[in-house]
N, C-alpha and C positions, 0 to 999 in steps of 0.2 A: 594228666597234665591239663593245661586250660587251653580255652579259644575265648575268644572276645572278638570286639572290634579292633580287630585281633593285636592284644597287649600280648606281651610276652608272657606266661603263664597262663597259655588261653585256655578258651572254652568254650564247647562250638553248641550252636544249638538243632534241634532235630536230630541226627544221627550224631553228634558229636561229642564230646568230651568233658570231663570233669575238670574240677578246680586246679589249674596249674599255677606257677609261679610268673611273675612275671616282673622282670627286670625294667626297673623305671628308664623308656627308652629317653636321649633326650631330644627327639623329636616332639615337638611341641602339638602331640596328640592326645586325648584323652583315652586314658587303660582301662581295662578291666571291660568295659561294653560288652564284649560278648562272651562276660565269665556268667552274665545271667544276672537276677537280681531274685535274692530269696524271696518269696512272699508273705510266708505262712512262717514265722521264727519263735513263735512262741505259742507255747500249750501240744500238749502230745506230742508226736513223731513225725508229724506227717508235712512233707516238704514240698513247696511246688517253685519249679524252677522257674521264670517268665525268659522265654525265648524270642519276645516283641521286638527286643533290641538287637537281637541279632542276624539279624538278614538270613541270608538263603544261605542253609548248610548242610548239600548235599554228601551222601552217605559214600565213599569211599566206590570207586567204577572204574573202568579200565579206562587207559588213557585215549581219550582223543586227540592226543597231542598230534599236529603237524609235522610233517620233517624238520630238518634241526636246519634254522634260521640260518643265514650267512654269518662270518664272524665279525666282531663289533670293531664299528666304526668310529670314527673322528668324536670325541664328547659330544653329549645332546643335553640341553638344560633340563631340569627335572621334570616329572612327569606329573600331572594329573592326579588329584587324591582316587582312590580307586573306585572304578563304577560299585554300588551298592550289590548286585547280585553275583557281582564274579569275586570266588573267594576261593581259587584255583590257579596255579600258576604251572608253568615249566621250568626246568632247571637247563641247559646245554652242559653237558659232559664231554671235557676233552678227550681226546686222541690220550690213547696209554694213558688212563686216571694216575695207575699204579707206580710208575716213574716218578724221577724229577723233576723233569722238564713237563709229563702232566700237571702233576703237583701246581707245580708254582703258574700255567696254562690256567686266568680265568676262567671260574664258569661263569657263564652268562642267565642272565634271570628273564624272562619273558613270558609273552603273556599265553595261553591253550588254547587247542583248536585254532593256531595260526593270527590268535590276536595279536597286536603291538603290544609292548610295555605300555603304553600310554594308554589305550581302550582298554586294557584290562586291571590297570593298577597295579600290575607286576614290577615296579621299581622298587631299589635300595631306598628310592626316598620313601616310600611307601612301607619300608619296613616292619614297621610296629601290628602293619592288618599283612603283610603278603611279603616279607623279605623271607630270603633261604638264605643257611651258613650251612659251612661245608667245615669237617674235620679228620685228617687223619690221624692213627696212630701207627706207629712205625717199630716192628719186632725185629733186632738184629738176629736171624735163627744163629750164628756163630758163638756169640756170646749171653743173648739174652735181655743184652741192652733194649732200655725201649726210650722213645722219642714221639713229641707231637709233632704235627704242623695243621696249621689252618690254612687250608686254598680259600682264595680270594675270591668273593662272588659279587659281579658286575652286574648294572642293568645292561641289555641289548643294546646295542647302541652307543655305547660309552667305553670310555680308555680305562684303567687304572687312577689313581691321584699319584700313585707311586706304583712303579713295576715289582711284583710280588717278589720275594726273597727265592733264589733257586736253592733249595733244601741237597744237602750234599747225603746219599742216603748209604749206609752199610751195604755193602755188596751183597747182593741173595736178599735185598730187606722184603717181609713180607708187611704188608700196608693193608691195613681196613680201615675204609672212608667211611663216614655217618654223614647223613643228612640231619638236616630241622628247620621247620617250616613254620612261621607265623600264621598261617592261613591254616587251608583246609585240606586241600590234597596238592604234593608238588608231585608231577610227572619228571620224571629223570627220560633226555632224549639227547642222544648220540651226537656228539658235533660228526663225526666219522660214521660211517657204516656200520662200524665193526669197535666203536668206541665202547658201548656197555659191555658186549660180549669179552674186551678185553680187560676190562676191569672187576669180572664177576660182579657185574652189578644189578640189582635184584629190588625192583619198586612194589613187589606185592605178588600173590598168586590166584588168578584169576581176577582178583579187584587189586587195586594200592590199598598197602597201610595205612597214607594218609597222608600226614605230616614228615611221615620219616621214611626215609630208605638206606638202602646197605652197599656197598662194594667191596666184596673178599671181605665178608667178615664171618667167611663160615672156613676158610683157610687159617686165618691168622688166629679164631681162637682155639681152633683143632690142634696145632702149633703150639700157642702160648702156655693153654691149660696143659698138655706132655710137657713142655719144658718145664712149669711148674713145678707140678708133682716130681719130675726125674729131678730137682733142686737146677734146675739149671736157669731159672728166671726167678728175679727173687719180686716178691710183692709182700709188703709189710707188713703186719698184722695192723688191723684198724683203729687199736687199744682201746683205751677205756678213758673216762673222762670224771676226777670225783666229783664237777660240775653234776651230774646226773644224777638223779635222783631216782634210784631204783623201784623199779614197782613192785608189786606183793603177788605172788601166785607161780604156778607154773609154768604159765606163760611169761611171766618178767625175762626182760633181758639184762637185767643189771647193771650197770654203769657202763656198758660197754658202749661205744660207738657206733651208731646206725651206719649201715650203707645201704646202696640203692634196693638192695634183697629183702631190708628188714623191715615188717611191718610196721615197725615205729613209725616206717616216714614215706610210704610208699602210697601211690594213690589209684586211681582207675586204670589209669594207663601209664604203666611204670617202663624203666627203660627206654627212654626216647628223649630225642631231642639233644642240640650239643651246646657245650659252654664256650664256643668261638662267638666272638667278639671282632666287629669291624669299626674303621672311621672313615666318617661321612661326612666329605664338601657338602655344605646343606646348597651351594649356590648354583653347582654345577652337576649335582648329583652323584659325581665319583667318590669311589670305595678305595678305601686301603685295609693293606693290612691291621691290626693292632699293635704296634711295637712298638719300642721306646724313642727309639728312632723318629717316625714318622708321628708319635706324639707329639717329641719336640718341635718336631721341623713344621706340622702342617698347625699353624695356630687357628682357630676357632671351628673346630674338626669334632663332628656329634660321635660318641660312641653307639652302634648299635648291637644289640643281644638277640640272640635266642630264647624263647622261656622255656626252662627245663627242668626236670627231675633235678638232671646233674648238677647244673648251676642252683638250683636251692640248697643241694646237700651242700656242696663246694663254698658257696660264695654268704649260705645264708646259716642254714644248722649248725655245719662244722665251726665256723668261729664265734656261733653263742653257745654252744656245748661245749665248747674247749678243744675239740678237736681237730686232726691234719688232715686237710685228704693225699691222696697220692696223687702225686704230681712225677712228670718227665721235662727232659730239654726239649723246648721249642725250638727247632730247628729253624726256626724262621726269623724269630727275636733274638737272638745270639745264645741261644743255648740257657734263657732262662726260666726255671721249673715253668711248670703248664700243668691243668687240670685236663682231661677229655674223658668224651662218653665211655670208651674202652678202656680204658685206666678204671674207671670207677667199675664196671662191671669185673674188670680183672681183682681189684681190691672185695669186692662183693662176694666172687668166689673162692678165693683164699680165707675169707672171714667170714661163710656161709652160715648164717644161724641153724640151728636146729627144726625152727618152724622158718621154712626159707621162701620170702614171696617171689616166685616168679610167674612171666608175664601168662594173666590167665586167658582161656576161653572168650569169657563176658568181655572182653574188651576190647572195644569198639574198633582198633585198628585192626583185629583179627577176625572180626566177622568175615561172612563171605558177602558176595555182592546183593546179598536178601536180608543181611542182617543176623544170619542164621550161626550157629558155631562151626569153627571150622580146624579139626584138629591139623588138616596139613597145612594149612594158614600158620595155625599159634607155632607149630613144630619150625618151618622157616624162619617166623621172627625170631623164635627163642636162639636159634643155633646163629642166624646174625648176629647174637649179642652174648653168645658161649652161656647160653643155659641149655639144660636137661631138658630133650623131651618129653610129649606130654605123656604119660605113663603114671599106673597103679602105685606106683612109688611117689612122684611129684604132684599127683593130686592130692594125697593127704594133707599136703599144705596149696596145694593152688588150685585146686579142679573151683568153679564158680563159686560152689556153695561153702568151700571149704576158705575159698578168696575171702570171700565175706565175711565169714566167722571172724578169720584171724584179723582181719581188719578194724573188725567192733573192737573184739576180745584183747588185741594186742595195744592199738595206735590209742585207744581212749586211755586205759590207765597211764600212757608211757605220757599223754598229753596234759591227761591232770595231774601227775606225780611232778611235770617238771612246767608245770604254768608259769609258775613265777621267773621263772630264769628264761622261761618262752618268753614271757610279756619284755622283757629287756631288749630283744633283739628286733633289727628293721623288718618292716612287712616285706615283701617282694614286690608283692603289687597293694595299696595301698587302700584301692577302692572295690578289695577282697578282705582285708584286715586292717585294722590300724597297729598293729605287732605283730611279730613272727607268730604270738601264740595264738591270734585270732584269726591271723591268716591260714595256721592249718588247720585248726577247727572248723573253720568253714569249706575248707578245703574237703576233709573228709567227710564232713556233710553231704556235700555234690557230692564224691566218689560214689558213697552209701546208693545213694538215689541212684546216678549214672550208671550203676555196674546193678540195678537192680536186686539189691538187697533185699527188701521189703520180699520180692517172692518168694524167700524162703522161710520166709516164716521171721526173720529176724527185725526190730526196730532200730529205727535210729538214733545213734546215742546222742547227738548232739542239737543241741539248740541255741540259735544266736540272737542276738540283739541288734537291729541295724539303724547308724546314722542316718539324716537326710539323703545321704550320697551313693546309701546301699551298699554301706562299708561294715562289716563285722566290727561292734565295739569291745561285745561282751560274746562269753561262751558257757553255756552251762554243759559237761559233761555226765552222762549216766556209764557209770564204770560198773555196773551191776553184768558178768559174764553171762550171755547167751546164747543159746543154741539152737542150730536150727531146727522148727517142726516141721518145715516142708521142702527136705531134703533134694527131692526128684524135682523139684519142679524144673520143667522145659521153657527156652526162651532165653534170649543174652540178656545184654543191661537192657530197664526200662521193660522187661515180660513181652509176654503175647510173640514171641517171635519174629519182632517188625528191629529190634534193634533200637527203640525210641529210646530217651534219655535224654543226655545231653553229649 
C-alpha cells in the first residue's frame, strides 16, 4: 500500500511503504507526495525512489502514547494543517469495542505522546496525511449471517455532525474491527482501563504494524473459516470475468477474478487498510457516518477515504474487470450491501489461488523494531486477517524470495495481457498513474524495490515514463519469467538488514 503526504494509497519514505491506492480525497490537498517520485525510469532496472518529499518517516516502535485523553467535548473549529515532522497519531478506543453501544461510541483521533489534535495534525480535517477509519465485520455464529458497520471516527475535541447509527447486532455476534491509517503509525489507546483488553485488541508485537491494527480478528476468523468449510457460512466464489485476458504459462490465472491473495493485484504490503468511508463539515470539522441519509440531509459534506488494497480491488479493479466483490448489509446505512477488509479476506480464502500471496516476512509492517524479520510478528498479522501461518507449506508461495518471484512472475504478464482494458479504467491516485493500468505498473515497480527484490538476484520488470507531475504516463513491461539466483540472501525490503525502502 502507499504513504505520501499522505494521499490515500500512500507511501512512506525511509522505513515505509510501497505504491498504494489512493482515493481522490475531496479535501483540497495535493496526493501522492509521499508516494515518492521515480527518478531513474528509463534504461535498465534500476530504480531510485526520491524520499525529499516526504518528511520524517519513522520505522514502526512501541507506542509512546499518553493515557487516553478525556472524552470529546463541545465542537472545535478545525485544526491546523499538520506540523511537517509528526506523522503519528492515536486512535481513543471505546469501552466494550465489541458491542453496540461500542460500536456506534466515537473513537476519537488525537494527537501521540499527549499532543493535541491541533500540534500534531491528528484531525479528520487533516485527513488525507493523518485521518484513521475504523471497520467492523460482524459473524452471526447461529446462522452464519454476516454484516458491516463503520464506527465513526472524531477529532478530540469535537461532537459527531450526526449521532452514529446504534447497529442492532445478532445475539452471540462475533465482530472483528480493522483499523487504517493515512499516516504512519496509529497507536490504538484505551478510553477505559480495560478497553483494548476487552476488545482483543492487538496494535503490533513488540513494535506496531503501522498503519493498521486488529480487534478479535483472530476469533472471528477462527469461527468464520469452521463455519466455512462445515457449509454453514456461505462466501461466493469470486468467478471469472471474460473481460480478462488470460495469460500464457503455469502461472496464469485465467480469466478468473483477482482477490486480495492473488498476485495479479497484490503489492508490498498486502491486507491492510479499510474501505470505510466518512463525511466531512469541512467548516466545523465534524465527521459523520457515510449513509444515504446523512448524504442527503448534510449538503456540501467532503467524503473522506482510506487508501487500501481493499478499496482498489472493490471500488477500482473489480468494475474494470467486470467483476463483484462480496459485499454484506451495512448495519449502519439501513442494511445496504457494504464492501469490508474482512469480507474481502473471507472471499480470498474461499477462492484461494494455488500460488496464494499471503502477507510476507519483507514487509515492512512485520519487521521488528530493527527492521529485522520477524516470524511471530508476520504469524499475528496473518491470523488477524485469517491466513495460514508462516510455515514450509506457505512459503512456497510467500517466504520473501518466493514473495518476489511470484510477484515478477505472476502480476507482469497478468498486467500486460490485460493493458488495454487496464488503460480504460480511473487511476486511484492520479499523480501515481494517469489510468488504472499505469497506476499499477508503477505501483509494482515501488513494491519490487520496497520489498527488496533486487537482493535476490531478480530484476525489475517494469519501467515508466513520467509527466511533469511525476505521474506514470506510460509502462513498458518485461514478461520474460525469472528466477532467483540469490535465493538465501539475508535482510527485509531494501537489503542490509536496516529495513530501508520505502
Amino acid at each position: 500500500m502507499l504513504s505520501g503526504h499522505r494521499s490515500a494509497w500512500r507511501r512512506r519514505g525511509g522505513n515505509s511503504r510501497a505504491a498504494r491506492i489512493a482515493v481522490p480525497l475531496a479535501i483540497p490537498m495535493a496526493l501522492g507526495l509521499t508516494l515518492g517520485i521515480i527518478l531513474a525510469v528509463s534504461g535498465g532496472n534500476t530504480t531510485h525512489i526520491d524520499q525529499s518529499a516526504l518528511g520524517a518517516a519513522a520505522s514502526p516502535s512501541g507506542s509512546g502514547s499518553a493515557p487516553a485523553p478525556s472524552a470529546a467535548a463541545p465542537a472545535a473549529a478545525p485544526a491546523a494543517a499538520a506540523p511537517a515532522a509528526n506523522v503519528n497519531c492515536d486512535i481513543i478506543v471505546p469501552a466494550n469495542p465489541l458491542s453496540a453501544q461500542g460500536l456506534a461510541t466515537p473513537y476519537q483521533l488525537t494527537g501521540p505522546n499527549g499532543m493535541t489534535p491541533a500540534a500534531s495534525g491528528c484531525t479528520m480535517t487533516n485527513a488525507v496525511n493523518l485521518g484513521a477509519f475504523v471497520q467492523a465485520t460482524i459473524l452471526n455464529p447461529r446462522t452464519g449471517a454476516l454484516s458491516v458497520y463503520n464506527p465513526l471516527v472524531i477529532t478530540q475535541g469535537t461532537t459527531p455532525t450526526v449521532a452514529p447509527v446504534v447497529p442492532r447486532l445478532p445475539r452471540n455476534a462475533i465482530v472483528t474491527i480493522d483499523f487504517g491509517f493515512n499516516g504512519t503509525n496509529l497507536f490504538q489507546v484505551g478510553a477505559t482501563p480495560n478497553a483494548l483488553a476487552q476488545g482483543n485488541c492487538v496494535n503490533g508485537l513488540g513494535s506496531v504494524f503501522g498503519q493498521v491494527s486488529f480487534c478479535n480478528g483472530i476469533n472471528f476468523f477462527r469461527t468464520a473459516l469452521r463455519m466455512m468449510h462445515r457449509g454453514r457460512l456461505f462466501v461466493p466464489s469470486a468467478g471469472t470475468s471474460a473481460k480478462i485476458v488470460p495469460t500464457a504459462g503455469a502461472l496464469g490465472t485465467g480469466n478468473a477474478c483477482p482477490t486480495v491473495r492473488s498476485f495479479d493485484m497484490v503489492d508490498q504490503d498486502q491486507s491492510d487498510n479499510v474501505t470505510t468511508k466518512y463525511l466531512l463539515n469541512p467548516t466545523t470539522g465534524q465527521t459523520a457516518q457515510d449513509t444515504a441519509a446523512n448524504t442527503a440531509n448534510l449538503a456540501g459534506s467532503q467524503v473522506l477515504f482510506n487508501g487500501s488494497d481493499n478499496a482498489l480491488i472493490s471500488g477500482f479493479l473489480d468494475p474494470t474487470l467486470g467483476c463483484t466483490p462480496f459485499t454484506a448489509p451495512d448495519l449502519g446505512n439501513n442494511n445496504a450491501p457494504a464492501t469490508s477488509q474482512a469480507l474481502n479476506e473471507l472471499l480470498a480464502a474461499r477462492n484461494q489461488p494455488r500460488i496464494a500471496a499471503l502477507v510476507p516476512e519483507n514487509d515492512q509492517m512485520v519487521l521488528d523494531a530493527n527492521g529485522q524479520l520477524d516470524p511471530a510478528k508476520t504469524n499475528l498479522y496473518r491470523a488477524e486477517v485469517g491466513q495460514p501461518p508462516v510455515s514450509a507449506r506457505t512459503d512456497r508461495t510467500s517466504s520473501p524470495v518466493n514473495y518476489c518471484q511470484n510477484l515478477v512472475n505472476i502480476q507482469t504478464p497478468f498486467l500486460a495481457a490485460n493493458q488495454a482494458l487496464l488503460a480504460t479504467g480511473q487511476s486511484p491516485v492520479p499523480l501515481v498513474g494517469d489510468t488504472l493500468f499505469t497506476f499499477m505498473a508503477n505501483r509494482l515497480l515501488m513494491s519490487f524495490t520496497n520489498l527488496g527484490c533486487q537482493n535476490f538476484g531478480l530484476k525489475n520488470p517494469v519501467t515508466v515514463v513520467l509527466n511533469g507531475a511525476g505521474a506514470a504516463i506510460s509502462a513498458t513491461l518485461n514478461t520474460t519469467p525469472q528466477t532467483a539466483t540469490n535465493p538465501n540472501a539475508v535482510g527485509p525490503a531494501g537489503g542490509g538488514g536496516n529495513g530501508g525502502g520505502a
